[in-house]
C-alpha positions in Angstrom: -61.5 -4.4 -25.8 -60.3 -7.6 -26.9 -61.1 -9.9 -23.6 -58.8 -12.9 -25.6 -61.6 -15.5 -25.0 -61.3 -16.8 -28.0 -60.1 -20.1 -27.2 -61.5 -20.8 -23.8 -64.5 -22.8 -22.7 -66.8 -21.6 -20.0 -69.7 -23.4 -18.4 -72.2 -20.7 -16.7 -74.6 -22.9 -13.9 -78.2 -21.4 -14.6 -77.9 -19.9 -17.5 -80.8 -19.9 -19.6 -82.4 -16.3 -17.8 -81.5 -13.4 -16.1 -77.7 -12.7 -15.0 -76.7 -16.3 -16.3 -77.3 -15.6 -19.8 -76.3 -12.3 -19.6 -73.0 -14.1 -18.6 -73.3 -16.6 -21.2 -74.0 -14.0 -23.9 -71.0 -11.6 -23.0 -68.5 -14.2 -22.6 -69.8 -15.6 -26.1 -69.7 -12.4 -27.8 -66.5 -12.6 -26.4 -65.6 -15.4 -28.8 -65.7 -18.2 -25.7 -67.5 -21.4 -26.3 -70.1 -21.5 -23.5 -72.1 -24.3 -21.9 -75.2 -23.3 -20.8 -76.8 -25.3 -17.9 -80.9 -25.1 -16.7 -82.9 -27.9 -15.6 -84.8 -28.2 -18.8 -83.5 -29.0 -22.3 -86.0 -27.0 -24.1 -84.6 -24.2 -22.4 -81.3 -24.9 -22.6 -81.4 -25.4 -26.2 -83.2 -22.3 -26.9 -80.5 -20.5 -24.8 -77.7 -21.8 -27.0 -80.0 -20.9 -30.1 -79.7 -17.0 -29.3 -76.1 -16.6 -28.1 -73.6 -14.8 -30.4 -71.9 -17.1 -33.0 -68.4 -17.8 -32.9 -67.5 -20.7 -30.6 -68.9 -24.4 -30.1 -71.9 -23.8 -28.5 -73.6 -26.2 -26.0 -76.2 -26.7 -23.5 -75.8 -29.6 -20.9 -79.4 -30.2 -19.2 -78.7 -31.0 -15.0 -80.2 -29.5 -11.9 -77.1 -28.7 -10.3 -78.4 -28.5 -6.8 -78.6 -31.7 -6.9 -75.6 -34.5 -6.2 -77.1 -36.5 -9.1 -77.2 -33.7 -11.4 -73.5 -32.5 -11.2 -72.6 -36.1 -11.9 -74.4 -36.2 -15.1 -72.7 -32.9 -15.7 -69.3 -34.3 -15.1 -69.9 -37.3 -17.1 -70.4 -35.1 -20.1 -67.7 -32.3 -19.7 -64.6 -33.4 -18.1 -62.9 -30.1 -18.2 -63.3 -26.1 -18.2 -61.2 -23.8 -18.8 -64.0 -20.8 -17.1 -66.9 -21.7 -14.5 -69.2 -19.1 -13.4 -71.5 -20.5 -10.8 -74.2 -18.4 -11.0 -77.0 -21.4 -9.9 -79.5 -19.6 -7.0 -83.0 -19.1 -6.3 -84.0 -16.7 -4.3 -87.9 -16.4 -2.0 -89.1 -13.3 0.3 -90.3 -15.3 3.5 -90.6 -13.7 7.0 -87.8 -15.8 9.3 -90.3 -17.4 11.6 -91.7 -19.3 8.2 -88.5 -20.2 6.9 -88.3 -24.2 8.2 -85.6 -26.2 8.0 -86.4 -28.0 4.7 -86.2 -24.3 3.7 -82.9 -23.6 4.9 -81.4 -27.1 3.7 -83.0 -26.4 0.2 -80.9 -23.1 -0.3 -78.0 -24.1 0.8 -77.9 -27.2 -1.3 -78.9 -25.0 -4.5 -77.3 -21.5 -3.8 -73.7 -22.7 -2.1 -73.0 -26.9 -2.4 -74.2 -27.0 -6.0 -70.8 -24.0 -6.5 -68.7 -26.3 -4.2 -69.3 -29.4 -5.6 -69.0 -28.2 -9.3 -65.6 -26.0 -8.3 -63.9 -29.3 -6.8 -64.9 -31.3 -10.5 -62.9 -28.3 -12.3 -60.6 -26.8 -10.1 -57.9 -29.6 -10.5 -57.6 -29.4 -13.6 -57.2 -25.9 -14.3 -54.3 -25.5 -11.6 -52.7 -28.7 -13.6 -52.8 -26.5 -16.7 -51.9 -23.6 -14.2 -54.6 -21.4 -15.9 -58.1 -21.0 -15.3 -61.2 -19.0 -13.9 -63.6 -19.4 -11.2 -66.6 -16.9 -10.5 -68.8 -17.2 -7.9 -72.4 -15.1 -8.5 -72.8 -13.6 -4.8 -74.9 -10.4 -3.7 -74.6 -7.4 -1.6 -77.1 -9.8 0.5 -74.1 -11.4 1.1 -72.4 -8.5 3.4 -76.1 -7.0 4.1 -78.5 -9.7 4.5 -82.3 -8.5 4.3 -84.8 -9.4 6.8 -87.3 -10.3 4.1 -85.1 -13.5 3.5 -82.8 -14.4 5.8 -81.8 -17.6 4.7 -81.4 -16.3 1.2 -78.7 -13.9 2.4 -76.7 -16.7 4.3 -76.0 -18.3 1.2 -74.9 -15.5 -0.4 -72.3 -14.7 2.2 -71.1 -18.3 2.7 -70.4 -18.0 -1.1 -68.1 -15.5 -0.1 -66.6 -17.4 2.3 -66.0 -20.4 0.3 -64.6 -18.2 -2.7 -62.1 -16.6 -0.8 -60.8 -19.4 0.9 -60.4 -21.5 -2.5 -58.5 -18.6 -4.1 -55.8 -19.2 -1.3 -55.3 -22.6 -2.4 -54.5 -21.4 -5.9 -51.5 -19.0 -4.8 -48.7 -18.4 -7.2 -50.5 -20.2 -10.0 -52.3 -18.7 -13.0 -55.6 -19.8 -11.9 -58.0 -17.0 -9.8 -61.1 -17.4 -7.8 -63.4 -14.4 -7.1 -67.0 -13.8 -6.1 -69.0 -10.8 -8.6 -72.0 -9.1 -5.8 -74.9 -7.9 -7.6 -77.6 -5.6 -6.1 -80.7 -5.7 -7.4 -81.0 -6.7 -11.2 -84.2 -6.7 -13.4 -83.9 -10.3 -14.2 -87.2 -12.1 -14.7 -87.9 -13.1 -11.2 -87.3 -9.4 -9.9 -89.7 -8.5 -12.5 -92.1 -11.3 -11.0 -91.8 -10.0 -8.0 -92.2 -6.0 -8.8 -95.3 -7.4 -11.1 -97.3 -9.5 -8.3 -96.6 -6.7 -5.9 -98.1 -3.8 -8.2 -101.5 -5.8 -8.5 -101.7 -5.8 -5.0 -100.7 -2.3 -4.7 -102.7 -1.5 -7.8 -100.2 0.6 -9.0 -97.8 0.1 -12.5 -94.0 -2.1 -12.1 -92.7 1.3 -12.2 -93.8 3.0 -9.5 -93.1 -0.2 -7.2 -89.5 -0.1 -8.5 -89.6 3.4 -7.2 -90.6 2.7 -3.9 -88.7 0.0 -3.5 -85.5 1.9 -3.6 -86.8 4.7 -1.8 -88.2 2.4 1.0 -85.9 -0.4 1.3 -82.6 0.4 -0.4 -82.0 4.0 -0.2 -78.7 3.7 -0.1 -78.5 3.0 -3.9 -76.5 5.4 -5.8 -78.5 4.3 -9.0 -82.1 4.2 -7.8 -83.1 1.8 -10.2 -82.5 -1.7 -11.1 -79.5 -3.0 -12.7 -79.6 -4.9 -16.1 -78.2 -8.3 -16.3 -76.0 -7.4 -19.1 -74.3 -4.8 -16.6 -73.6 -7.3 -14.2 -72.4 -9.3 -17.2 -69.5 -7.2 -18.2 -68.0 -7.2 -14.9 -67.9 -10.9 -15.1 -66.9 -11.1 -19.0 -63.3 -9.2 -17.7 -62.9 -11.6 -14.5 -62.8 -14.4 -16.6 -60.2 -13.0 -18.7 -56.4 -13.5 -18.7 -56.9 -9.8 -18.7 -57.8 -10.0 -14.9 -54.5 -11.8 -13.7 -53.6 -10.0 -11.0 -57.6 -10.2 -9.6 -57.6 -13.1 -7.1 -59.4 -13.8 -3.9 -61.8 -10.2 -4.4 -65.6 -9.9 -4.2 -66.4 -7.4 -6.8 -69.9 -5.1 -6.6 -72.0 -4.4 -9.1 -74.7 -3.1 -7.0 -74.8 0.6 -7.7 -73.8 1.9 -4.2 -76.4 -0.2 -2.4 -73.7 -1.1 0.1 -71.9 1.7 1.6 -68.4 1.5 1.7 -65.1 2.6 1.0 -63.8 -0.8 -0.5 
């Protein structure tokens, strides 16, 4: 399928791992010329190195969850045509550990750095009355774990914020919508599984495994997603193809929330 990319620009917020350069690659391969944003320009530029060729290329160094970074963003790329913001970190902490510096630092990173980027960009695309905005959420956002708390309020205040910025973009060509992932094999996941199967003494796999069958058994897949899954979901919401997509959270989290919409 021909997502008509061809001519668009996209920036993609943390983009030089996991779901972020998953997006970055699709919507290259896509024939989009993509931005790639991380904190370090050895990173960055090794990003850029591997996406698919076809459009102008770039990688803008700038920690985002930071007022100082997005300014030397803005200073450097005045417009976009597509902005995912897929910035977030994410930290398994029991709720009684989780201090305030804590909860401060995850909502500047996971939600602010998305609002403060969106309100650069968003102008512009309704003036040329065409235009994308992707926010990366997580079925944390409608079911937030225990094992991080403050990790899942970011991801539903994403939701928030998303929805209520595609009402301000009514009867134009521009749409706003929010993509939820479950749980992806991107390299902190793997991290995670790894650290946890030395303790366990017992292989990635089998943590995997037990991870679904302990803590999401509601999974329809029963295994972890792969960035580039996530990816294509994205890839079509930032096309003109998706038009008549506006204001929607969209899973990609193989059944882990149950519901009927």
């Amino acid at each position: 399928m021909n997502l008509q990319l061809q001519d668009k620009t996209a920036l993609v917020t943390g983009s030089t791992k996991g779901i972020g350069f998953a997006i970055a690659e699709a919507l290259a391969a896509e024939g989009a010329s993509v931005i790639v944003n991380g904190r370090s320009r050895e990173a960055c530029a090794k990003a850029v190195g591997k996406l698919p060729a076809g459009g102008q290329h770039e990688a803008i160094a700038a920690d985002l969850g930071t007022a100082a970074g997005a300014a030397l963003l803005f200073a450097k790329l005045p417009e976009v045509d597509i902005l995912v913001n897929n910035l977030g970190i994410f930290e398994p902490k029991a709720f009684p550990e989780i201090t305030d510096a804590d909860w401060l630092r995850f909502f500047e990173i996971n939600v602010l750095s998305g609002i403060r980027i969106t309100r650069q960009y968003l102008p512009g695309m309704l003036k040329k009355n065409w235009g994308r905005v992707i926010f990366i959420s997580s079925e944390s956002g409608l079911q937030p774990p225990p094992e991080m708390v403050h990790y899942g309020m970011t991801k539903t205040a994403q939701l928030s914020v998303s929805r209520g910025l595609a009402e301000t973009t009514t009867g134009t060509g521009v749409t706003v919508n929010a993509v939820l992932p479950g749980p992806t094999r991107s390299e902190g996941v793997i991290d995670f599984f790894g650290k946890l199967a030395v303790e366990a003494k017992k292989s990635p796999e089998q943590m995997e495994k037990e991870f679904f069958k302990l803590h999401r058994p509601s999974s329809i897949l029963q295994r972890l997603a792969e960035p580039s899954e996530v990816a294509s979901l994205v890839a079509y919401l930032a096309s003109p193809l998706s038009s008549a997509t506006n204001g929607a959270a969209l899973r990609a989290d193989g059944g882990v929330y149950r519901s009927i919409a």
